[in-house]
C-alpha positions in Angstrom: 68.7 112.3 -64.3 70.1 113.8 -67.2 73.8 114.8 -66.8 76.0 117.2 -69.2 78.1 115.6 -71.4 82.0 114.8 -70.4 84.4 117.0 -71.6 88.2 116.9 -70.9 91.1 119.5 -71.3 94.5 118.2 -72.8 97.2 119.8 -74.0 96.8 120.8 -77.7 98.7 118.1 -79.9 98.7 118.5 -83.5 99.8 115.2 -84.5 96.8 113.9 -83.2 94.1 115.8 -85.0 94.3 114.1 -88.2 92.7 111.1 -86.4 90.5 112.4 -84.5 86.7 111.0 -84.9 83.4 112.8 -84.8 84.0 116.6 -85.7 87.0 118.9 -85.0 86.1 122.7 -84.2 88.0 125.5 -85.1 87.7 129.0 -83.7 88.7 131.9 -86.0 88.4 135.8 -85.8 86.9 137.8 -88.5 90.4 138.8 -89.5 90.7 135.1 -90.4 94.3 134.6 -88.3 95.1 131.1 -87.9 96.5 129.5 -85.0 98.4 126.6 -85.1 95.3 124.0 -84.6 93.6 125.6 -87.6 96.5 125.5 -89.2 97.1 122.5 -89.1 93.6 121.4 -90.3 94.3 123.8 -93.3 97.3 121.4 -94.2 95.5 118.3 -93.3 92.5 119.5 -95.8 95.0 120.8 -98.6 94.1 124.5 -98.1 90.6 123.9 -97.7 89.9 125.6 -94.7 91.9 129.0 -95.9 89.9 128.9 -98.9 86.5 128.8 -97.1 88.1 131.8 -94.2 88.4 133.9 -97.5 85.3 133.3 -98.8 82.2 135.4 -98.8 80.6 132.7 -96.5 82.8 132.8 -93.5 82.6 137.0 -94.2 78.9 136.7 -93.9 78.8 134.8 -90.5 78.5 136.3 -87.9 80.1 136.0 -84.5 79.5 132.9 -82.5 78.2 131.3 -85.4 79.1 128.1 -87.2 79.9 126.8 -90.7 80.6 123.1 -91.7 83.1 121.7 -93.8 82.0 117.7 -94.4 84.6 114.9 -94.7 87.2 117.0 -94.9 89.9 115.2 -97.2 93.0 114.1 -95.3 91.3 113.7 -91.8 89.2 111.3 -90.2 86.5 113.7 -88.8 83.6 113.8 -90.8 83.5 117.2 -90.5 85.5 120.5 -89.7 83.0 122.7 -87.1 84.8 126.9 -88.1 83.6 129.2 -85.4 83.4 133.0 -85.9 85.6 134.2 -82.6 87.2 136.8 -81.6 90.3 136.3 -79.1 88.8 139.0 -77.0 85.3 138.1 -77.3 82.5 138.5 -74.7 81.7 136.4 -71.9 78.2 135.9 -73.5 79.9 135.5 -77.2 81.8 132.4 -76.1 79.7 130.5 -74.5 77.0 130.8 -77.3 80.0 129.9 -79.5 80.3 126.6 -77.6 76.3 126.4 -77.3 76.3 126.6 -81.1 79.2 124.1 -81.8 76.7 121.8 -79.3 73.9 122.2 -81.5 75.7 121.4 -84.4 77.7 117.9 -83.4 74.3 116.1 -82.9 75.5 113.1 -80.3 79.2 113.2 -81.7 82.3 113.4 -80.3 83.9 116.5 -80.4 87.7 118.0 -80.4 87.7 121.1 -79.9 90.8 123.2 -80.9 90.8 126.8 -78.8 94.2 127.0 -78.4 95.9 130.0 -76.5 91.7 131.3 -76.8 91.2 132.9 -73.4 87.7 131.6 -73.0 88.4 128.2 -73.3 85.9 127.6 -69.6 83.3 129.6 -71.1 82.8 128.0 -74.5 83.1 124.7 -72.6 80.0 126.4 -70.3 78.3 126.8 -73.6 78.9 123.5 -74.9 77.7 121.8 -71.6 74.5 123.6 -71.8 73.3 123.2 -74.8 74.2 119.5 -74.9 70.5 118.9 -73.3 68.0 116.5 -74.4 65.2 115.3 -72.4 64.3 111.5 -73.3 63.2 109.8 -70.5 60.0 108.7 -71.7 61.0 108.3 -75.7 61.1 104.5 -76.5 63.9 103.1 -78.3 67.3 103.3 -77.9 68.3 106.7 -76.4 70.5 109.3 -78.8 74.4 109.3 -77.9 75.7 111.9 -75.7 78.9 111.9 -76.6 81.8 113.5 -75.3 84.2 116.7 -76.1 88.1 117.2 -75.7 89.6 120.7 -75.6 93.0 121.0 -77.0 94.2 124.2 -75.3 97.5 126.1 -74.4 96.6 125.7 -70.8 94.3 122.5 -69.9 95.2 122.9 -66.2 94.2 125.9 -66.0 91.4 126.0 -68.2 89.8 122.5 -66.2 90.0 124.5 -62.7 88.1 127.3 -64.7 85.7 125.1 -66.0 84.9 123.2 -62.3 82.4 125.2 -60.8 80.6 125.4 -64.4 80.3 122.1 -64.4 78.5 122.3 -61.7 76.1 124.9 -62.3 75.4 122.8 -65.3 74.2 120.4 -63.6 72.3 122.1 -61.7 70.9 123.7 -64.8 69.9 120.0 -66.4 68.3 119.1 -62.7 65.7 121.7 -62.5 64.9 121.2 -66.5 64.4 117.7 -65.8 62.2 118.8 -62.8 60.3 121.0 -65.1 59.9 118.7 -68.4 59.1 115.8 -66.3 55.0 114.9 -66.7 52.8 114.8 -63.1 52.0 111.5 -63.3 55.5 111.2 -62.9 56.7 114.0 -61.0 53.9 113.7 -58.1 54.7 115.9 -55.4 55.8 112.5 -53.3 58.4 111.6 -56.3 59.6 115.7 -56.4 60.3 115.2 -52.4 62.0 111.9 -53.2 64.2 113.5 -55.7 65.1 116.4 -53.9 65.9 113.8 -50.2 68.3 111.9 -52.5 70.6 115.1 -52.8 71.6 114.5 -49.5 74.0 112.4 -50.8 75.8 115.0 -52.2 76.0 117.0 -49.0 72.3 119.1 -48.8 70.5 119.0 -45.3 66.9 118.3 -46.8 63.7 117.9 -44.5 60.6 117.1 -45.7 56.9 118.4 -43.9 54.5 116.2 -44.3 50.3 117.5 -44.0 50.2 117.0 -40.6 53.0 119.2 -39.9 52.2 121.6 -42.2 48.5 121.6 -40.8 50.0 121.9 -37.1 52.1 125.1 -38.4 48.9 126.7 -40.1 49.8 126.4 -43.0 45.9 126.5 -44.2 46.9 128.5 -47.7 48.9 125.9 -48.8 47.1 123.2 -47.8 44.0 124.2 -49.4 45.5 124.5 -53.1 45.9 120.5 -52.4 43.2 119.2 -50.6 41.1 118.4 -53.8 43.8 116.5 -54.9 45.1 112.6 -53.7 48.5 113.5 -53.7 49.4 114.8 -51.0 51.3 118.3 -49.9 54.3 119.1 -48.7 57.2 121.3 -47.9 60.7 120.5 -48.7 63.3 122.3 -47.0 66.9 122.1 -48.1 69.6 123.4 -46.1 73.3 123.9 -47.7 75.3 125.0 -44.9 79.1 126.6 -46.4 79.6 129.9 -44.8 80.3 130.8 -41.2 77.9 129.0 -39.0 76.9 132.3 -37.4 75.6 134.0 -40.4 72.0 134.5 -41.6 71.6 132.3 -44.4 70.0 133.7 -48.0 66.6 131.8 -48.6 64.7 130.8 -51.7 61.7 130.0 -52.6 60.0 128.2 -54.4 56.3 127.1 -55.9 56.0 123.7 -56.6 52.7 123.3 -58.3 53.3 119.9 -59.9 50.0 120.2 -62.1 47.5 123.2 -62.2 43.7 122.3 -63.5 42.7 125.8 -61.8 41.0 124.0 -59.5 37.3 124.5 -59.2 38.3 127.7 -61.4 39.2 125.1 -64.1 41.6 126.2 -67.0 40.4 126.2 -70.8 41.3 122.5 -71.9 43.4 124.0 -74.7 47.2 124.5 -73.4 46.4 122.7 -70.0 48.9 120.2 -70.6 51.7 123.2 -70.4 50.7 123.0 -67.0 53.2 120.3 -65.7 55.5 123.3 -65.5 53.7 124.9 -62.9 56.4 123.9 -60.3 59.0 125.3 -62.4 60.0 128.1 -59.9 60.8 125.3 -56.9 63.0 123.3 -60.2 65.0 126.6 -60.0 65.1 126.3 -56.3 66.2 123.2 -56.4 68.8 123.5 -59.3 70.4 126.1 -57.7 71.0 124.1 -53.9 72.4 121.2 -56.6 74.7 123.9 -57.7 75.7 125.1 -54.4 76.7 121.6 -52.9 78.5 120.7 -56.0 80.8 123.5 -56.3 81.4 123.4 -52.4 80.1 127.4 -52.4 81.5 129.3 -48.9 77.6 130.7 -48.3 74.3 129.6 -45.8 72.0 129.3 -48.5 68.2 127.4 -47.6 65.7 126.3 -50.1 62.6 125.8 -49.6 59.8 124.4 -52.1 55.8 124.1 -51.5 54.6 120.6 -53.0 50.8 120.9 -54.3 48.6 119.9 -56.8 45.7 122.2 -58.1 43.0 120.1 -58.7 38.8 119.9 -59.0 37.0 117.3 -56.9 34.6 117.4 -54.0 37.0 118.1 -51.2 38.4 121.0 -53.6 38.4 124.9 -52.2 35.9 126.8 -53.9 35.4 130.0 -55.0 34.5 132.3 -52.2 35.8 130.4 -49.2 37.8 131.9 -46.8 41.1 130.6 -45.5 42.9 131.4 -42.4 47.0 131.7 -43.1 49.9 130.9 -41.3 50.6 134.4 -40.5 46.6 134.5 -38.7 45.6 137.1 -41.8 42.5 135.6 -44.2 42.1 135.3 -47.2 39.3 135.2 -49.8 39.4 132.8 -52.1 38.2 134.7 -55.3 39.6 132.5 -58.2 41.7 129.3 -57.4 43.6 129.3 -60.2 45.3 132.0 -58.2 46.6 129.0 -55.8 50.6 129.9 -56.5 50.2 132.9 -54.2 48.8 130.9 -51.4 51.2 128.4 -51.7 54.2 130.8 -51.2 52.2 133.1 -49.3 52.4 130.7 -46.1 55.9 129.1 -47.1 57.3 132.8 -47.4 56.1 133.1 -43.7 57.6 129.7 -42.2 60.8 131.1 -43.9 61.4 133.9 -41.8 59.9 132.8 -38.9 62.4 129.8 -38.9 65.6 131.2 -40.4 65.8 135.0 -39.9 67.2 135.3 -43.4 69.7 137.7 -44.5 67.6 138.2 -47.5 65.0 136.2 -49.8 63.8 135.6 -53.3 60.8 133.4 -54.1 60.4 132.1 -57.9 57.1 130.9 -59.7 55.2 130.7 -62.5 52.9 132.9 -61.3 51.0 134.7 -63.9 49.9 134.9 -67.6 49.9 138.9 -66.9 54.0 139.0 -67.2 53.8 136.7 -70.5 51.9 140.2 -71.8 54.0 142.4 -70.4 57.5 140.9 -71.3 57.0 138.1 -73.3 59.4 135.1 -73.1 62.6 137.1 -73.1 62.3 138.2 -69.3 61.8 137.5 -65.8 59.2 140.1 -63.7 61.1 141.5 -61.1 59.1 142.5 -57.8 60.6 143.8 -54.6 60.5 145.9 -51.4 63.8 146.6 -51.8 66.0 148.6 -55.1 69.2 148.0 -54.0 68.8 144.4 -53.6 66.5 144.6 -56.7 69.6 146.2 -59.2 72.1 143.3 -57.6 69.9 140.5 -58.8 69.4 142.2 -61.9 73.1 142.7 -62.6 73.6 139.6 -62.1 71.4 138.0 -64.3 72.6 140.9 -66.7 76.2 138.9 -66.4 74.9 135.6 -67.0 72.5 136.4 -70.1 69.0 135.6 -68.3 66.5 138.2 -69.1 65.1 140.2 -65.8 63.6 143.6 -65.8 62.2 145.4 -62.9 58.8 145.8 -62.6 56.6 148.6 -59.6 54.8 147.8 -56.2 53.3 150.1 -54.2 50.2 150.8 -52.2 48.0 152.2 -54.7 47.9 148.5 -56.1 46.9 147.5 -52.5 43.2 148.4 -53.0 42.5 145.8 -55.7 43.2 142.9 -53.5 40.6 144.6 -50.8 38.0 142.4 -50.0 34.3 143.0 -47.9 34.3 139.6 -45.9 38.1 138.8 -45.3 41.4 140.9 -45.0 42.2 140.6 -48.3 40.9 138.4 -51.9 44.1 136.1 -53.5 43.7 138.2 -56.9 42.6 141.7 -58.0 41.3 140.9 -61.8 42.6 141.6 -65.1 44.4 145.0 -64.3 48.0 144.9 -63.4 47.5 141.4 -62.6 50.9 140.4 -62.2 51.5 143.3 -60.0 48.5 142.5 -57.4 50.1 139.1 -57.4 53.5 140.5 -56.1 51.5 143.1 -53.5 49.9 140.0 -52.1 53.1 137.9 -51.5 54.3 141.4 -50.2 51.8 141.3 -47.3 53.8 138.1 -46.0 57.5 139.9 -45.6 58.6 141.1 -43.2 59.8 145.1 -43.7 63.3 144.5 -42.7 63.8 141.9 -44.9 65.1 142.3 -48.2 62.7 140.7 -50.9 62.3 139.5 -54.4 59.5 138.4 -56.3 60.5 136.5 -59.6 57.6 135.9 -62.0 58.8 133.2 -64.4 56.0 132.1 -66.0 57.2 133.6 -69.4 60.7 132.2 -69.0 60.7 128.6 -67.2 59.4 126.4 -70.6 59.1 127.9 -74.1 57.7 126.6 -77.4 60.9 127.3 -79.4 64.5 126.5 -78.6 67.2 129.5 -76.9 70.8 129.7 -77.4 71.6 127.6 -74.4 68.5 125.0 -74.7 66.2 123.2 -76.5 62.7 123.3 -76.9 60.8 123.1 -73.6 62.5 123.7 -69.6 65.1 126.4 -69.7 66.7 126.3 -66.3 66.4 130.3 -66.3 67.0 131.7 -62.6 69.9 129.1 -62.0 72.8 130.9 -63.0 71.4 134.2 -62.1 70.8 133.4 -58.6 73.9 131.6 -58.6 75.8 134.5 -59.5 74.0 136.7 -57.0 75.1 134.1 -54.1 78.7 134.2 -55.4 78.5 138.5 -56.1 76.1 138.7 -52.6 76.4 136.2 -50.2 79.5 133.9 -50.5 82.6 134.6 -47.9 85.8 135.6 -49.6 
């Protein structure tokens, strides 16, 4: 498993900074006020670092960015990181500032000089995330990790702060590892084994095998795998932190660990995107990581679908009509619409079981949201506003794109079918919509819902401010936010 790189808080000590190795950051405002880490760097490098704060270059930057000063004379760095920062910057500013320094340090070691800065945890947050790099399967020796050390007016107090981030950063790194991992790899029994082992750090995790499943009725689910060998299965992880007599807040999550389209088979172009497909249970999973690492004071229960969508002779085909959990049926119109099915009857085992408080199911569902909203946001689908705006505001507060998208009945007559109660997709209009009106036919009315489509936002071709290239982690600090804002006791 990848893990985020080790970074310590100390108190700031300026006779140490001329030896320091690696690169030593500096964060300056635009006003270009020194404090006395920069400082002393500007004495160590004979004025050099005044000279560059009163250039035109450091004018032109812009805030969070960074500028490099190589081998700075009279220090043992081989280079001087300057970051644009205000004192009273954003949330969201400092940790891209810390993101940023990440980038820049390659595999180095660090010293970071914040000072009195008062968000010292948040440009640590940064740092940690951005420090990513998935080389599991790259021969050779792997890159350095390296490690940071924050000087800082307060390291007590800024390493308490910094705790539960830590945390969520690794909870972060899990589910990108999750989704970057290839299927021949990540087969839905290694996924299961994975997500068992985290009962070592204090998860409750159960795993259904196809013979359970099949005793529940779970026929949906079970058909998106049967033209596959690996088998399917549901993984059910409980984290258990709140008062006992609570209803706990569920997720879930699709775990399609590889997607041919089935007997609908994909175009072979892009088809190799497709280990992704499980990315919404990787977010369900990274966030009950999360949860048991920081010791969170909530009933929280994950729960993840474990299929693979493949063509063979035992595959479902196109027209055949499948009996779900609930006892509804469904038509089978296109299986490369299997996500659906899979949640569909996992959605129903979740309330049946655990009477949740509320619940939020995450997949990659659709290419329709990647027209709508691009790669900068998250579809949003629910049966409920209220609940809707609170997830929203809290990915809001932790920079994950989410914007809230309609249901309602009208939509309900495009997934109308002649032979069964309804057909698993309702064509090219307002596809991503029918797709949320389905899974809204398995909850419950008094149970507040959310639909996450994160098939634009799971894995993207270019690199974000928090990640490279490839697995972002979104969802896991939204949803990890909206169980502290929500659901957590005081």
């Amino acid at each position: 498993m990848t893990t985020p790189p080790e970074i310590n808080f100390t108190e700031t000590d300026l006779d140490a900074i001329a030896e320091a190795e690696g690169r030593v950051a500096v964060f300056i405002g635009a006003e270009g006020k020194m404090d006395a880490g920069a400082r002393r760097v500007n004495k160590l490098t004979r004025g050099a670092l005044a000279r560059f704060v009163e250039s035109e270059s450091f004018e032109k930057l812009k805030t969070a960015q960074v500028a490099s000063l190589s081998f700075p004379t009279g220090m043992a760095a081989k280079a001087v990181d300057v970051v644009k920062l205000e004192r009273r910057c954003s949330l969201e500013e400092a940790r891209k500032a810390g993101a940023a320094l990440s980038k820049r340090r390659g595999g180095d070691d660090c010293l970071l000089l914040t000072g009195p800065h008062g968000k010292t945890a948040e440009i640590a947050y940064g740092f940690a995330l951005r420090a990513y790099s998935f080389n599991e399967h790259k021969s050779g020796d792997k890159p350095s990790v390296g490690k940071a050390v924050i000087m800082c007016s307060k390291p007590e107090e800024a390493a308490a702060d910094a705790k539960d981030q830590a945390a969520l950063a690794e909870g972060v790194f899990f589910t990108r590892d999750l989704t970057n991992e290839p299927a021949n790899v990540l087969t839905t029994d290694d996924f299961a084994a994975r997500l068992a082992a985290m009962q070592e750090i204090g998860l409750d995790v159960e795993i259904l095998e196809e013979d359970e499943l099949e005793k529940l009725g779970m026929r949906l689910l079970l058909c998106v795998g049967q033209g596959s060998v690996s088998p399917s299965k549901v993984v059910v992880m409980r984290w258990n932190g709140g008062n006992p007599e609570d209803a706990p807040f569920a997720l879930v999550g699709k775990g399609v660990v590889f997607d041919t389209g089935g007997i609908s088979l994909k175009p072979a172009g892009g088809m190799e995107d497709m280990t992704m497909d499980m990315g919404g249970a990787g977010v369900v999973s990274g966030v009950m990581r999360a949860l048991a690492l920081r010791k969170a004071k909530a009933n929280v229960v994950g729960l993840v679908g474990l299929v693979e969508n493949m063509p063979s002779g035992n595959a479902t085909r196109p027209g055949d009509v499948v009996k779900s959990m609930k006892g509804d049926t469904v038509e089978v119109i296109n299986t490369d619409a299997e996500g659906r099915l899979v949640l569909a009857d996992v959605l129903w085992y979740t309330q049946e079981r655990f009477k949740p408080a509320a619940m939020i199911n995450l997949a990659t569902l659709t290419g329709a949201i990647i027209i709508g909203l691009g790669h900068e946001h998250a579809g949003v689908f629910s049966n409920n506003d209220d609940f809707a705006n609170q997830f929203i505001k809290a990915a809001r507060a932790e920079g994950e794109g989410a914007w809230h998208m309609p249901m309602g009945a009208a939509y309900d007559k495009l997934i109308d079918s002649h032979i069964a109660d309804m057909k698993n997709t309702g064509g090219r209009p307002a596809g991503s919509v029918t797709a949320a009106q389905f899974l809204g036919r398995y909850v419950e009315d008094d149970v507040p819902w959310i639909h996450l489509d994160i098939a634009g936002v799971a894995s993207v071709k270019s690199e974000t401010a928090f990640a490279p290239k490839g697995a972002t982690g979104w969802g896991v600090r939204a949803l990890d936010r909206l169980v502290r804002d929500k659901f957590e006791a005081e």
